[in-house]
PDB file of N, CA, C, O and CB in Angstrom:
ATOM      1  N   UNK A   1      25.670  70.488  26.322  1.00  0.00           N
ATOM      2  CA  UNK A   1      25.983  71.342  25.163  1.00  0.00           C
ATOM      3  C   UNK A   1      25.610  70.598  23.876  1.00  0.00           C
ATOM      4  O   UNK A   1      26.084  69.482  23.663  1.00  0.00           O
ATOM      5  CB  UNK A   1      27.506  71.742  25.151  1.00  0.00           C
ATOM      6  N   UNK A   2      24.881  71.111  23.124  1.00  0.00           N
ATOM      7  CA  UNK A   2      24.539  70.355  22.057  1.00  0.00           C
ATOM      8  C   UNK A   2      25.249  70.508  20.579  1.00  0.00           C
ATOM      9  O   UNK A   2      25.362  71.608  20.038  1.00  0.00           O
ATOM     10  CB  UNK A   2      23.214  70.580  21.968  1.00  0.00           C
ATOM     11  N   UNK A   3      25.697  69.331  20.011  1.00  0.00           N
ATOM     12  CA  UNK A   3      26.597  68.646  19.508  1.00  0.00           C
ATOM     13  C   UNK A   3      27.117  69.436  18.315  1.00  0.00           C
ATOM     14  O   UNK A   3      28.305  69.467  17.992  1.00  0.00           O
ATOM     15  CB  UNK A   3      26.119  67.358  19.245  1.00  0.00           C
ATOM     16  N   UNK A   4      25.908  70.215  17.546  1.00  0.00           N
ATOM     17  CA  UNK A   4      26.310  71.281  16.494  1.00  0.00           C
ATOM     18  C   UNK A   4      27.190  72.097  16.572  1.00  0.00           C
ATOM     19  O   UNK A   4      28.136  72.301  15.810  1.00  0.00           O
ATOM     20  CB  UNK A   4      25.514  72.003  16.209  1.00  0.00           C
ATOM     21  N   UNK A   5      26.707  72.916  18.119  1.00  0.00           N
ATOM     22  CA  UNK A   5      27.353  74.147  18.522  1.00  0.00           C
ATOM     23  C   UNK A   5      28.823  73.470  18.608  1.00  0.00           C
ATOM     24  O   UNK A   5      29.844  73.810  18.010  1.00  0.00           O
ATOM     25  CB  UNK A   5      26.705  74.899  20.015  1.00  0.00           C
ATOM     26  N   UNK A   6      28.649  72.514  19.441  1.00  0.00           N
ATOM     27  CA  UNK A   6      30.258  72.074  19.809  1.00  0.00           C
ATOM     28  C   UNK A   6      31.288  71.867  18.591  1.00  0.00           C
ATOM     29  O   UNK A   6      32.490  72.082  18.747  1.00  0.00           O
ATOM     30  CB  UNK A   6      30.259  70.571  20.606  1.00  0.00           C
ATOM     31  N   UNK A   7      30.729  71.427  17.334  1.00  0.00           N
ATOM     32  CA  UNK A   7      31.218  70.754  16.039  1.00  0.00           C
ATOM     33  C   UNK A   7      31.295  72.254  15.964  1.00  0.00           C
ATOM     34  O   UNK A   7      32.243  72.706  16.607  1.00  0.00           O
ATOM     35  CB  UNK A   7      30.293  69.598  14.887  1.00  0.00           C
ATOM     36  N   UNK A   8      30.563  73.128  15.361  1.00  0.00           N
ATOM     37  CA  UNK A   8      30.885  74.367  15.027  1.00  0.00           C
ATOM     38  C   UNK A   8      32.389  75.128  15.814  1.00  0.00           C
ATOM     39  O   UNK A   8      33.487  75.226  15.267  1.00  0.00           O
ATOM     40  CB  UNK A   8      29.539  75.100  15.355  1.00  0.00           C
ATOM     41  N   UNK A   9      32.085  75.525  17.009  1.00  0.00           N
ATOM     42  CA  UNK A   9      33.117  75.700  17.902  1.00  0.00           C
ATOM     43  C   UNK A   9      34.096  74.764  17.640  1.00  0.00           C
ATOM     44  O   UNK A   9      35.184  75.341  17.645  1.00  0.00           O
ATOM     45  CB  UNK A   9      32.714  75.639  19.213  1.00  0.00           C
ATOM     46  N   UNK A  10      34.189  73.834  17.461  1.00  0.00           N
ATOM     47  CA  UNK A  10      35.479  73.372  17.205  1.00  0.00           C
ATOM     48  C   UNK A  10      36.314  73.799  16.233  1.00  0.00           C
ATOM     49  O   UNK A  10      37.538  73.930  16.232  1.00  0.00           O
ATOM     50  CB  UNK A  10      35.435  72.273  17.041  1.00  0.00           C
ATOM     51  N   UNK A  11      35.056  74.105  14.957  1.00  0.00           N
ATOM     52  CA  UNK A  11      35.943  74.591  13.348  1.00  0.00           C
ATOM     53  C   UNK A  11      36.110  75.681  13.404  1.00  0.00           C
ATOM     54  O   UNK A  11      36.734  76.077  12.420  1.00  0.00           O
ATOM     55  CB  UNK A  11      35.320  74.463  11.889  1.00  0.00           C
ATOM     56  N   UNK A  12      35.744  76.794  14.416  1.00  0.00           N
ATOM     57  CA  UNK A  12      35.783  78.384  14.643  1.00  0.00           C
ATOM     58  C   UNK A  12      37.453  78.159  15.156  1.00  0.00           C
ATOM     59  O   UNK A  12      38.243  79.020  14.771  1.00  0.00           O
ATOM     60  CB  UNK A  12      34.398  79.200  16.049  1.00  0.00           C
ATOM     61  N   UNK A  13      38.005  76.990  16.034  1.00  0.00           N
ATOM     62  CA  UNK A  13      39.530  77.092  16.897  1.00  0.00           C
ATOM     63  C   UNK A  13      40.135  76.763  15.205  1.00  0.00           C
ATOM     64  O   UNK A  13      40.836  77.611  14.653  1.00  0.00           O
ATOM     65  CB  UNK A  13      40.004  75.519  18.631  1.00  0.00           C
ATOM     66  N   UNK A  14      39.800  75.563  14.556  1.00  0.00           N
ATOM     67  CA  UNK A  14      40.944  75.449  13.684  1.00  0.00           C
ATOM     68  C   UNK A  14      40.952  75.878  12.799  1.00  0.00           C
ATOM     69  O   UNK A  14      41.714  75.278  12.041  1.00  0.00           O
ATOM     70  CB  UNK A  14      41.313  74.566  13.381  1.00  0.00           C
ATOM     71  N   UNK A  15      40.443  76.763  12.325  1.00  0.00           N
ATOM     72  CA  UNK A  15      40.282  78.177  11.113  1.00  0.00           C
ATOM     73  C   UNK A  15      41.177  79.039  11.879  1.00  0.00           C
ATOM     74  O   UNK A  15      42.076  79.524  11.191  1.00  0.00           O
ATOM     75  CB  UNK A  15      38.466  79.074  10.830  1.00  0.00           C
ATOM     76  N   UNK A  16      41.180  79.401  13.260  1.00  0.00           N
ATOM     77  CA  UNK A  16      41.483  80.686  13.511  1.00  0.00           C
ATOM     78  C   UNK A  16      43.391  80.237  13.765  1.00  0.00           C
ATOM     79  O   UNK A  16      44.433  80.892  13.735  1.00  0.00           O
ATOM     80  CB  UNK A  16      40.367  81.425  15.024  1.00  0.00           C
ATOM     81  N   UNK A  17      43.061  78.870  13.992  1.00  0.00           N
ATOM     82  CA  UNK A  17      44.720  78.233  14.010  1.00  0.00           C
ATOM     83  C   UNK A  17      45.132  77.955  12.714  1.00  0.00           C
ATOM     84  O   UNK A  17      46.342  77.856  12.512  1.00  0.00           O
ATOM     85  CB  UNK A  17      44.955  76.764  14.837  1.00  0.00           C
ATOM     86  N   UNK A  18      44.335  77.809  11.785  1.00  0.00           N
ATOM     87  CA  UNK A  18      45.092  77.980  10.314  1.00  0.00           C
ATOM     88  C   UNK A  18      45.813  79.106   9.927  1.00  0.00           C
ATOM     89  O   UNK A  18      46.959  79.217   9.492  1.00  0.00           O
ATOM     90  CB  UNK A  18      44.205  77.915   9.264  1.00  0.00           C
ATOM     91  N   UNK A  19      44.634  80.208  10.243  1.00  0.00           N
ATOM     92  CA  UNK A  19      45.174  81.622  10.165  1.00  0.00           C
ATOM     93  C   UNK A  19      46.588  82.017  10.892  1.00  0.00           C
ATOM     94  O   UNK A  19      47.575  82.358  10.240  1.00  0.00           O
ATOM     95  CB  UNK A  19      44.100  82.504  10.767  1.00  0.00           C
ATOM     96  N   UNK A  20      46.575  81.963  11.792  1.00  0.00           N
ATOM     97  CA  UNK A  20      48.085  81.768  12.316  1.00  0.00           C
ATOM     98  C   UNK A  20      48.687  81.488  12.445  1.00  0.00           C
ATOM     99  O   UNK A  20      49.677  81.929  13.029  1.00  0.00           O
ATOM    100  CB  UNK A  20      48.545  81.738  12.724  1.00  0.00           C
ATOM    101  N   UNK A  21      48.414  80.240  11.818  1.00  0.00           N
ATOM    102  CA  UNK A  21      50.377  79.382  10.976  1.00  0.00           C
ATOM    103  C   UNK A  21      50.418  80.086   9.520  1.00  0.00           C
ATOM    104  O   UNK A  21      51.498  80.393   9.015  1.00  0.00           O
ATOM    105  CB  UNK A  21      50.396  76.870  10.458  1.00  0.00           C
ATOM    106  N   UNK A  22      49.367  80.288   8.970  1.00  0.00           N
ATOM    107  CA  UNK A  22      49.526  81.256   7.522  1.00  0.00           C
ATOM    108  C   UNK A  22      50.066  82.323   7.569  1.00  0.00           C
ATOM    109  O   UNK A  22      50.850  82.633   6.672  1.00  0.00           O
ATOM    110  CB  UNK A  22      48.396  81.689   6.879  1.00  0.00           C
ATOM    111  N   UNK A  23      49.730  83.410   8.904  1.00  0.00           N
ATOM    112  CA  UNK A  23      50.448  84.469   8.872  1.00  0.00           C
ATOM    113  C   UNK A  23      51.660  84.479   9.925  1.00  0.00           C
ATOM    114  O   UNK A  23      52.230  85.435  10.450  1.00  0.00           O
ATOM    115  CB  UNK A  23      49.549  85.529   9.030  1.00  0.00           C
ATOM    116  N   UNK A  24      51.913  82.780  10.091  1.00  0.00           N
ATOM    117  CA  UNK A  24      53.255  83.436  11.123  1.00  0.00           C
ATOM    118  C   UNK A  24      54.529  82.760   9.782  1.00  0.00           C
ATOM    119  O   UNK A  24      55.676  83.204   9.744  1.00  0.00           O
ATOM    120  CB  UNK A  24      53.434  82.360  13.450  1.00  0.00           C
ATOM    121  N   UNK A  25      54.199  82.041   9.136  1.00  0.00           N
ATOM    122  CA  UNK A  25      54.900  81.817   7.368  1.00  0.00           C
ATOM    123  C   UNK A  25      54.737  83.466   6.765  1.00  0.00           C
ATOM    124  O   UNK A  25      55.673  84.163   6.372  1.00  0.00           O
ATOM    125  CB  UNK A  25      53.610  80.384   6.037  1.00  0.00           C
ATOM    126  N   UNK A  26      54.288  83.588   6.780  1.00  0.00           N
ATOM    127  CA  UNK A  26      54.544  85.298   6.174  1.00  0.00           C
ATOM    128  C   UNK A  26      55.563  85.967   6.337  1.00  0.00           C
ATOM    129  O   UNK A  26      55.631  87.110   5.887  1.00  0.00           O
ATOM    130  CB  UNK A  26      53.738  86.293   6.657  1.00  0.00           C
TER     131      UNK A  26
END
């Protein structure tokens, strides 16, 4: 798997886990 995609994919999980500690504080 080449190393971008993986770096990318990684920041796609902790964006989408930001988002849901932001909206579980709501």
């Amino acid at each position: 798997m080449p190393t971008r995609y993986n770096k990318e994919f990684k920041q796609n999980i902790i964006n989408l886990y930001k988002q849901g500690e932001s909206a579980a504080q709501i």
